[in-house]
C-alpha positions as CSV (number, residue, x, y, z in Angstrom):
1,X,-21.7,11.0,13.0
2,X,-18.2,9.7,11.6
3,X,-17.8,8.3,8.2
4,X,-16.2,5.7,9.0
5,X,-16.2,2.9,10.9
6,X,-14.0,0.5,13.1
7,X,-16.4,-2.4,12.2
8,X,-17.0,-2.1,8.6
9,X,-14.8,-0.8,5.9
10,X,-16.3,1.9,3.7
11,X,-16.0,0.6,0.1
12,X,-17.4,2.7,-2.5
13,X,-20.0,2.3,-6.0
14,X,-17.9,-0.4,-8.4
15,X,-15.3,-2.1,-6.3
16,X,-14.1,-5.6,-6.9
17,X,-13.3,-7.1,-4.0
18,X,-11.2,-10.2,-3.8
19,X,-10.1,-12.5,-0.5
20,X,-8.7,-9.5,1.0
21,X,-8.8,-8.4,4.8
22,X,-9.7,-4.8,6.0
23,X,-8.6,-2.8,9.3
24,X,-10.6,-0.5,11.5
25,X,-11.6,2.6,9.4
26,X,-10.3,1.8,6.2
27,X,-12.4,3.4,2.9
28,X,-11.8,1.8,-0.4
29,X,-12.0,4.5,-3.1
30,X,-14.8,3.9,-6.1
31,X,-13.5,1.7,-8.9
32,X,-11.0,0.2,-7.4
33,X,-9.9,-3.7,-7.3
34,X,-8.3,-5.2,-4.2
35,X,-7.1,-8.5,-4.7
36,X,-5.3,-10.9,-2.2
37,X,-4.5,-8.2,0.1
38,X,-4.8,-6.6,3.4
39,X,-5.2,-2.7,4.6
40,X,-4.1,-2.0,8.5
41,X,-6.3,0.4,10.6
42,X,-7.1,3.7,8.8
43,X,-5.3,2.9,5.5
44,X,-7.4,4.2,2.7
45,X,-7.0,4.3,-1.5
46,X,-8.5,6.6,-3.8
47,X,-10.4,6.2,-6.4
48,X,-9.4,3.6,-9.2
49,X,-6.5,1.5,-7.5
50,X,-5.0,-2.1,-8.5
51,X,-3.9,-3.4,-5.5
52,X,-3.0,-7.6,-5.4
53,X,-1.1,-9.4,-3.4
54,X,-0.2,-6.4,-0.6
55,X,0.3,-6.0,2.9
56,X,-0.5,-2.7,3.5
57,X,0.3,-0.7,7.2
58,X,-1.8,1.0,9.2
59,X,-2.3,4.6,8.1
60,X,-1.5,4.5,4.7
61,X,-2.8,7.2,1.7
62,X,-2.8,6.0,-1.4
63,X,-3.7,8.2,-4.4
64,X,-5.8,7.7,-7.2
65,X,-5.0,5.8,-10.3
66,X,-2.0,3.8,-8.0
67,X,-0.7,0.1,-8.8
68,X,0.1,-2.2,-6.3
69,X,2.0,-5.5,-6.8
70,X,1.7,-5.2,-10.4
71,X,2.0,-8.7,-12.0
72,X,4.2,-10.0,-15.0
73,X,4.2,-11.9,-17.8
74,X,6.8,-14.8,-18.2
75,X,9.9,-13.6,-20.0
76,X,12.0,-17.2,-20.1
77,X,8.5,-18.6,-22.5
78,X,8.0,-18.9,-26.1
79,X,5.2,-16.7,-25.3
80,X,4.3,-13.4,-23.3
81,X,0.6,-13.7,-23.5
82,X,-1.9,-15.0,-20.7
83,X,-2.7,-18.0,-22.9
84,X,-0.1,-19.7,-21.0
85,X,-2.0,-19.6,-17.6
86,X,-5.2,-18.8,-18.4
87,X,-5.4,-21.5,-20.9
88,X,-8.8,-22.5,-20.3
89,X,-10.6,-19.3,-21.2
90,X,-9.2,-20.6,-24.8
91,X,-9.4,-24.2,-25.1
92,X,-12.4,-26.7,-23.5
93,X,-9.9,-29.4,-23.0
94,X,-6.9,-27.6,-21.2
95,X,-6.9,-26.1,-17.6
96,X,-5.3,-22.9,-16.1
97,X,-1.3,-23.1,-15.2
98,X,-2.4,-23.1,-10.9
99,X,1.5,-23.4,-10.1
100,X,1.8,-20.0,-12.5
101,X,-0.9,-18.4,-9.8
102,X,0.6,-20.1,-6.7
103,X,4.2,-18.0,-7.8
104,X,2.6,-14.8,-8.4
105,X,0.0,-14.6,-5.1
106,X,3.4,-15.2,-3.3
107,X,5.4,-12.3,-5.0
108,X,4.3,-10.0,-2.1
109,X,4.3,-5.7,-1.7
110,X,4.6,-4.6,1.6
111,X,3.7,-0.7,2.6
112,X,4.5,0.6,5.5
113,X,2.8,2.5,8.4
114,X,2.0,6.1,7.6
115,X,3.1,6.1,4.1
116,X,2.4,8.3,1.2
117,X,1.6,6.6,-2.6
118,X,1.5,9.2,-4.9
119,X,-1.0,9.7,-7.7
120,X,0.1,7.2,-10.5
121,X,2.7,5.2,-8.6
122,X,3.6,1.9,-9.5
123,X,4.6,-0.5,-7.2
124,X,6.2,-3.8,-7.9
125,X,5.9,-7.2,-6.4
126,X,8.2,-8.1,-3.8
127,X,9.2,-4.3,-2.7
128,X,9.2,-3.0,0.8
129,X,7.7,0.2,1.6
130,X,9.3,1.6,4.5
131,X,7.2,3.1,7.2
132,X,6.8,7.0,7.2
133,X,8.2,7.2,3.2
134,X,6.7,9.4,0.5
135,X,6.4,7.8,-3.4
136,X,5.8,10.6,-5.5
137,X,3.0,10.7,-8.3
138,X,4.1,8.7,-11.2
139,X,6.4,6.9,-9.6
140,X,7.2,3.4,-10.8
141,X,9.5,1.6,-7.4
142,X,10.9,-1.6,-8.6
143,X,13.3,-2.0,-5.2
144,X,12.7,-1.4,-1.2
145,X,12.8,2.0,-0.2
146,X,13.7,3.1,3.1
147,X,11.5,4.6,6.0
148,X,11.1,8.1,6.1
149,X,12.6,9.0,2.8
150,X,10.7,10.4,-0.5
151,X,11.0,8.9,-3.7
152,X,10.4,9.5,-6.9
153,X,11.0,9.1,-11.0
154,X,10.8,5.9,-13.0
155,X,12.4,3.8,-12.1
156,X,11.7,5.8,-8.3
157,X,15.2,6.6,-6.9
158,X,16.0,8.8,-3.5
159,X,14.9,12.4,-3.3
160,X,15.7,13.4,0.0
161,X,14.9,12.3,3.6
162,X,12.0,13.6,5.2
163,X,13.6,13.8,9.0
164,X,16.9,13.3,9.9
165,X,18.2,9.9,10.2
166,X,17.7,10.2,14.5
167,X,14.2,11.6,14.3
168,X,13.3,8.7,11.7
169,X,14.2,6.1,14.3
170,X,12.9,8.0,17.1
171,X,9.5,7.9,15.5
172,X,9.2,4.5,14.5
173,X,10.2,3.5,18.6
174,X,7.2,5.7,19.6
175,X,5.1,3.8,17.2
176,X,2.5,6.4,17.6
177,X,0.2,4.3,14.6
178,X,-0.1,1.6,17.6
179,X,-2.2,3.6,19.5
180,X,-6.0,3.3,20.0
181,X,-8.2,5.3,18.5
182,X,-8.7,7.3,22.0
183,X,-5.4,8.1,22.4
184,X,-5.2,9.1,19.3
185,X,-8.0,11.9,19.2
186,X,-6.4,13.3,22.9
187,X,-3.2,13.7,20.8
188,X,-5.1,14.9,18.0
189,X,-4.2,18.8,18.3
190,X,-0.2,18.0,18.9
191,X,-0.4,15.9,15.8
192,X,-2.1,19.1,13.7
193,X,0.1,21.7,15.6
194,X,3.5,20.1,16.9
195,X,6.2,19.3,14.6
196,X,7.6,16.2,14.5
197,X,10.7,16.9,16.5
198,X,8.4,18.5,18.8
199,X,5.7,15.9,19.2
200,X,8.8,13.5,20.0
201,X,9.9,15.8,22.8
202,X,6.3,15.3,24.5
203,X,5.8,11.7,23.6
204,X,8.5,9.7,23.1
C-alpha cells in the first residue's frame, strides 16, 4: 500500500499546524511548523521546517532545517523586540499590535512547481520562487529568482541555468505537474529514463 495519500496529508510526530491548506499527497516532515500556508499536490518538507505565510507549488522538495517567509522585526521603532506586538504576553492591561500581524500574514513567499529548497535555505517574505529552480543548502534568497535556474550563497545569487532558456519555457507549456496522478504513473518510466529534452520531444 502507498504511503501517501490523496485525501489526507501525512504529517509526522511533533508538528504544529496552523490555518494552513494541504494538497493531494503532501507529507509534512517531523518537527516542523506550518503556519498560514498552503502545499500543492505532492509537495513535501523534511524534517524541522518554518514555513508561514507561503504558497507553495505542486511538487515541491524542501530539505530539512529550511525557512520559509521568515518574519522581521520593525527597524523604523525605538525598539526591535516583540514587546511591540506581542504586548499582551507582558502587560494585563495592553493588547497585541493586530495591524502589526495583519502586515506580516500579507508579506507572502511563493514557490514554484517542481522546485528544489536546499538544506538550510532561507527564504524571505515576498520572494517568488520560480517553477523548476534549485536553492542550494544554506541559501538565504532575499529577491525572485527565475524558473529553471539554480541559486545559491547568502545573499543567494545566480549559479547557472538548469536547461536552456527554450527548454525552460517549453517545459513550463507542457505543464507536466498538471497531470493526474494516472497520467502521471503511465509516464512514470520516461520521467526516470528520458531526459528532459527528450521527454519534451514525446510530450510536448
Amino acid at each position: 500500500m502507498a504511503k501517501l495519500s490523496a485525501e489526507t496529508p501525512h504529517i509526522h510526530d511533533g508538528c504544529q499546524i496552523t490555518d494552513s491548506r494541504f494538497g493531494a499527497f503532501v507529507e509534512i516532515g517531523a518537527g516542523s511548523r506550518v503556519a498560514h500556508s498552503a502545499f500543492g499536490d505532492y509537495s513535501y518538507c523534511d524534517r524541522g521546517c518554518d514555513i508561514a505565510n507561503a504558497q507553495i507549488g505542486k511538487f515541491s522538495n524542501i530539505a530539512s532545517a529550511v525557512r520559509i517567509g521568515a518574519t522581521d522585526h520593525p527597524l523604523t521603532t525605538a525598539s526591535l523586540h516583540h514587546f511591540l506586538y506581542r504586548s499582551a504576553s507582558y502587560w494585563e492591561d495592553a493588547e497585541d499590535d493586530a495591524d502589526w500581524f495583519v502586515r506580516r500574514a500579507a508579506r507572502h513567499a511563493v514557490i514554484g512547481h517542481d522546485t528544489w529548497i536546499g538544506h538550510g535555505a532561507m527564504i524571505k517574505p515576498e520572494v517568488t520562487i520560480g517553477h523548476g529552480a534549485v536553492v542550494a543548502a544554506g541559501a538565504i534568497v532575499t529577491k525572485d529568482v527565475a524558473p529553471y535556474t539554480i541559486v545559491g550563497g547568502n545573499t543567494a545569487s545566480l549559479i547557472r541555468r538548469r536547461f536552456p532558456v527554450a527548454v525552460s519555457e517549453a517545459m513550463m507549456e507542457l505543464a507536466w505537474w498538471d497531470w493526474d496522478h494516472a497520467r502521471l504513473r503511465l509516464a512514470l518510466p520516461d520521467f526516470r529514463s528520458l531526459s528532459a529534452e527528450a521527454f519534451l520531444e514525446k510530450y510536448a
